[in-house]
C-alpha positions in Angstrom: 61.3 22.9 179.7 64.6 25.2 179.2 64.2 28.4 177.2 66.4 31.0 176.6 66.4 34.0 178.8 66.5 37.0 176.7 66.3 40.8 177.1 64.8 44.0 174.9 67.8 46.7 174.2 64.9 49.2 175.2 65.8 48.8 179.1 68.9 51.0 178.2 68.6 53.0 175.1 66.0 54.2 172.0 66.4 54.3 169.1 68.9 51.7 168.6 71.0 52.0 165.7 74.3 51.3 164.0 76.0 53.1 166.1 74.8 51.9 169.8 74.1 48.1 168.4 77.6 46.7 169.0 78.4 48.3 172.1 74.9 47.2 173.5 74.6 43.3 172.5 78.2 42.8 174.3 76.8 44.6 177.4 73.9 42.1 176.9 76.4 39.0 176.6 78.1 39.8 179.7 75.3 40.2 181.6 74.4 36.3 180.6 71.8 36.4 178.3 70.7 34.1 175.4 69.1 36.3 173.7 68.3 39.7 172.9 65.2 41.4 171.3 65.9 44.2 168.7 63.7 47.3 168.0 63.8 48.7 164.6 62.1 52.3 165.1 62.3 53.5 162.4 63.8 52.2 158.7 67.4 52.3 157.8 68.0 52.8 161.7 69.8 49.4 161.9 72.0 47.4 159.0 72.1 43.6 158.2 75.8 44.0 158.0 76.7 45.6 161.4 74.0 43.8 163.3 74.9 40.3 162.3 78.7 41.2 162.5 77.1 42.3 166.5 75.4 38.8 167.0 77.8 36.6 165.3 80.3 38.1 168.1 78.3 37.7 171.3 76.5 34.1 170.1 73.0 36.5 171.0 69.7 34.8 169.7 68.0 38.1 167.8 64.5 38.7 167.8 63.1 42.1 166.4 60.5 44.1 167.7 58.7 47.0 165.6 57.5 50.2 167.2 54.0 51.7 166.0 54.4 55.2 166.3 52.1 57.6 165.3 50.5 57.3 162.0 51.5 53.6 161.4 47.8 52.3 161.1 46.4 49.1 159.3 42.6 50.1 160.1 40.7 53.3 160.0 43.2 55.3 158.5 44.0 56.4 154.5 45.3 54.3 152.2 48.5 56.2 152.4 48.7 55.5 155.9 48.3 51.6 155.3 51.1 51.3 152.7 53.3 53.2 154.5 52.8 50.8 157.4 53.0 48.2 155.5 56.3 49.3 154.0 58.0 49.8 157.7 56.5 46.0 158.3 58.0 44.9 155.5 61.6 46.6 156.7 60.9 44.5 159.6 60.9 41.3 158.6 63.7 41.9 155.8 66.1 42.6 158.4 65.1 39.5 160.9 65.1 37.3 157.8 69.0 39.0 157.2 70.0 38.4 160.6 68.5 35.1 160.7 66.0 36.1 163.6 62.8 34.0 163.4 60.3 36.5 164.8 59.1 40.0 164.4 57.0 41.2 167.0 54.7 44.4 167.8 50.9 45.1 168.2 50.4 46.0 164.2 47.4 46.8 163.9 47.1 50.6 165.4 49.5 53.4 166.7 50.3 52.6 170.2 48.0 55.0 172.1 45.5 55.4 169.7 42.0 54.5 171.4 38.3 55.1 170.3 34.7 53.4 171.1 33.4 51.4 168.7 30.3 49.1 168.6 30.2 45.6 168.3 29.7 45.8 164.4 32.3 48.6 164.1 34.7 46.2 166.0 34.4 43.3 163.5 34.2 45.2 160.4 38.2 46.6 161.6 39.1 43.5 162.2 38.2 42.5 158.7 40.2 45.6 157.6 42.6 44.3 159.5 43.1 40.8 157.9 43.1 42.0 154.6 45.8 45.2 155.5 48.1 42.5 157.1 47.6 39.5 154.3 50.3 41.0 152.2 52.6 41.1 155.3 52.2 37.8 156.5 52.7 36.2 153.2 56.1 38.3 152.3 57.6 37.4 156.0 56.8 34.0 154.7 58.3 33.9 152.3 61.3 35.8 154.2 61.2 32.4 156.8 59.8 34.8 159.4 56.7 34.2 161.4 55.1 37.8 162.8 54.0 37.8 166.4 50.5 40.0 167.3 50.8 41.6 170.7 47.6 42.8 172.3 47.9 45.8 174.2 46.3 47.2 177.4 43.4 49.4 177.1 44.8 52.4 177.4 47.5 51.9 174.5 44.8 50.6 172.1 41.3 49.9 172.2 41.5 47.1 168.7 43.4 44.0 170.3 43.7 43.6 174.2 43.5 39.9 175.4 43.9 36.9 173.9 40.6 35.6 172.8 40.2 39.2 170.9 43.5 38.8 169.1 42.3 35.3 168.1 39.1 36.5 166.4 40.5 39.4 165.3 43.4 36.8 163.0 40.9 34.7 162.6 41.4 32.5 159.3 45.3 34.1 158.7 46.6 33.0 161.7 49.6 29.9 160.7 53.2 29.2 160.2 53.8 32.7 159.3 51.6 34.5 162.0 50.9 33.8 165.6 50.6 35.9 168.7 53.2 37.4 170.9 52.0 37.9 174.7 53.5 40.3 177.0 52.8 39.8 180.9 52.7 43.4 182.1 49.5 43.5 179.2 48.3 39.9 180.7 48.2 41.3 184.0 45.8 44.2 183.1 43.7 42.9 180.6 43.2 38.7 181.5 41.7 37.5 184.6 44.2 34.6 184.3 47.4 34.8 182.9 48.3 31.2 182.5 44.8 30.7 181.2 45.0 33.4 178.7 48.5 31.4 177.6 46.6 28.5 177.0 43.8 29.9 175.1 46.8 31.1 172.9 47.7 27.5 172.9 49.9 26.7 169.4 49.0 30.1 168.4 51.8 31.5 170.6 54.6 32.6 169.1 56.8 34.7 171.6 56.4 36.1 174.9 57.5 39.1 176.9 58.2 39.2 180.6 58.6 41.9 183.0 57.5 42.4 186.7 53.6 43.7 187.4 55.3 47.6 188.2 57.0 47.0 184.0 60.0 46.4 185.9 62.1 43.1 186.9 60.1 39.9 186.9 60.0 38.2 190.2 59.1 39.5 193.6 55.6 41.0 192.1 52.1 40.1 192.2 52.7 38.0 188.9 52.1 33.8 189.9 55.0 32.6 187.7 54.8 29.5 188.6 51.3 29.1 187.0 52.7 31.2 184.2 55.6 28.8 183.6 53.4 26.0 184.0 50.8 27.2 181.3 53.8 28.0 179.3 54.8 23.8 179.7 51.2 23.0 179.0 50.8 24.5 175.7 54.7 23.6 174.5 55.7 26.9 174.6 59.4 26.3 173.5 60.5 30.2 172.8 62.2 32.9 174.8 61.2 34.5 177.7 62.5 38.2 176.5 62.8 40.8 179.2 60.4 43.9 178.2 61.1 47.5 180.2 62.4 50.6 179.5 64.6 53.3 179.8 63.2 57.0 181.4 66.0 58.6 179.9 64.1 59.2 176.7 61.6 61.2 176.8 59.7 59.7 173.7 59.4 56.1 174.8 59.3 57.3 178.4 55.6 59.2 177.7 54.6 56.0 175.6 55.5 53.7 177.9 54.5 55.7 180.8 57.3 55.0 182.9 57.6 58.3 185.2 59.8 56.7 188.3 62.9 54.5 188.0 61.9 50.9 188.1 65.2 50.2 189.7 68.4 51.4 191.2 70.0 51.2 187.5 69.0 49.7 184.3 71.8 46.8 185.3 70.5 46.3 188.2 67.1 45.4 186.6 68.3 43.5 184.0 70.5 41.4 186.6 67.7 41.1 189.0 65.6 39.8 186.0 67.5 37.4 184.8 68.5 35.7 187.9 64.9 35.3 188.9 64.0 33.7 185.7 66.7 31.3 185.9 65.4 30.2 189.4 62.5 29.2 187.7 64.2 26.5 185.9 65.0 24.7 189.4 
């Protein structure tokens, strides 16, 4: 099955915004991608105008990405905290459905990095906190024409929503047309015992899917079995983008989240290159 190849804009640069979008998505163009996934950090930080003006110039499929920093929570938190999350959600999928991207995705449930214990009946009572915090969501990207992707995380950038069959219970009865899950390998690899299993347990269910090597940097020559992946991926009719997921160390804020403390690669390039060449051999 062909799919496009894509890449996230975080391999070279955070935040993105206005005034880095253009320049980026043609470096992203010539570098022969299809596609290109979008972060949206923080509201305001990108406009409908210039970013379609961006993609209508390089023929780049977009995809956006949100970013849960600190104090965006949908469970456990303050009321306060919910609405505001929901808010930057809602930002989102307002400028994907301006743009004309069909997906938003992110683990929105939690702050990336925030973990605690919690007992079986803890567990399922946030996940029911959950559904009913991200209702309202789902049904305005809906309405937008955008589906939201889930992304479970490893454990130790969330404790809520880690493999597949948790982010299935935990969307239990919301999941649809408008809501589906967005798998990322480098979070397969640590969490799933299998994952071209754990992409078929997603089955329909999965929306959009992330790939990087085992180390977060280039896919191919890792301990990743693509072949199975790409397989599972046939099995399920998995028709979406495989979007290139790594990051730059030249921030320091989404260097310490990410935890990437040594260069993954001679240069950025150089790992998007390697990347992308390796996924097209796949096709063959």
């Amino acid at each position: 099955m062909s799919r496009e190849i894509g890449i996230n804009t975080w391999v070279w640069a955070s935040p993105l915004t206005d005034e880095t979008v253009t320049d980026l998505l043609h470096h992203v163009a010539a570098l022969g991608f299809d596609a290109v996934e979008l972060p949206l950090e923080a509201s305001g930080d990108l406009s409908p105008e210039v970013v379609g003006a961006a993609l209508e110039a390089t023929g780049l499929t977009p995809y956006v990405v949100g970013a849960m920093a600190p104090g965006r929570d949908l469970v456990m938190t303050d009321h306060e905290s919910v609405a505001a999350t929901q808010q930057y959600l809602g930002a989102c999928t307002a400028l994907a459905s301006s743009i004309g991207a069909g997906a938003v995705c992110g683990p929105f449930y939690a702050a990336t990095g925030r973990v605690w214990r919690m007992t079986e009946d803890e567990r399922a009572a946030a996940y029911v906190e959950l559904r009913e915090s991200l209702a309202p969501v789902v049904e305005r990207a809906g309405e937008q024409g955008v589906s939201i992707g889930i992304e479970p995380l490893n454990r130790y950038e969330t404790s809520l929503v880690n493999t597949v069959d948790q982010a299935l219970t935990a969307l239990d009865g919301l999941l649809g047309p408008a809501l589906g899950l967005a798998l990322d390998t480098y979070h397969l690899n640590i969490e799933e015992r299998s994952s071209a299993d754990a992409v078929r347990l997603a089955g329909a269910h999965l929306l959009h899917l992330q790939v990087c090597g085992s180390d977060r940097g280039a896919p191919g020559g890792d301990q990743t079995d693509w072949r199975a992946l790409i397989a599972a991926l046939d099995e399920v009719g998995y028709a979406g983008p495989l979007n290139i997921e790594s990051f730059t160390a030249d921030n320091a804020s989404i260097a310490t989240a990410a935890s990437i403390w040594r260069p993954l690669a001679p240069t950025q390039d150089d790992l998007a290159r390697d990347g992308l060449a390796f996924l097209r051999s796949l096709a063959h």
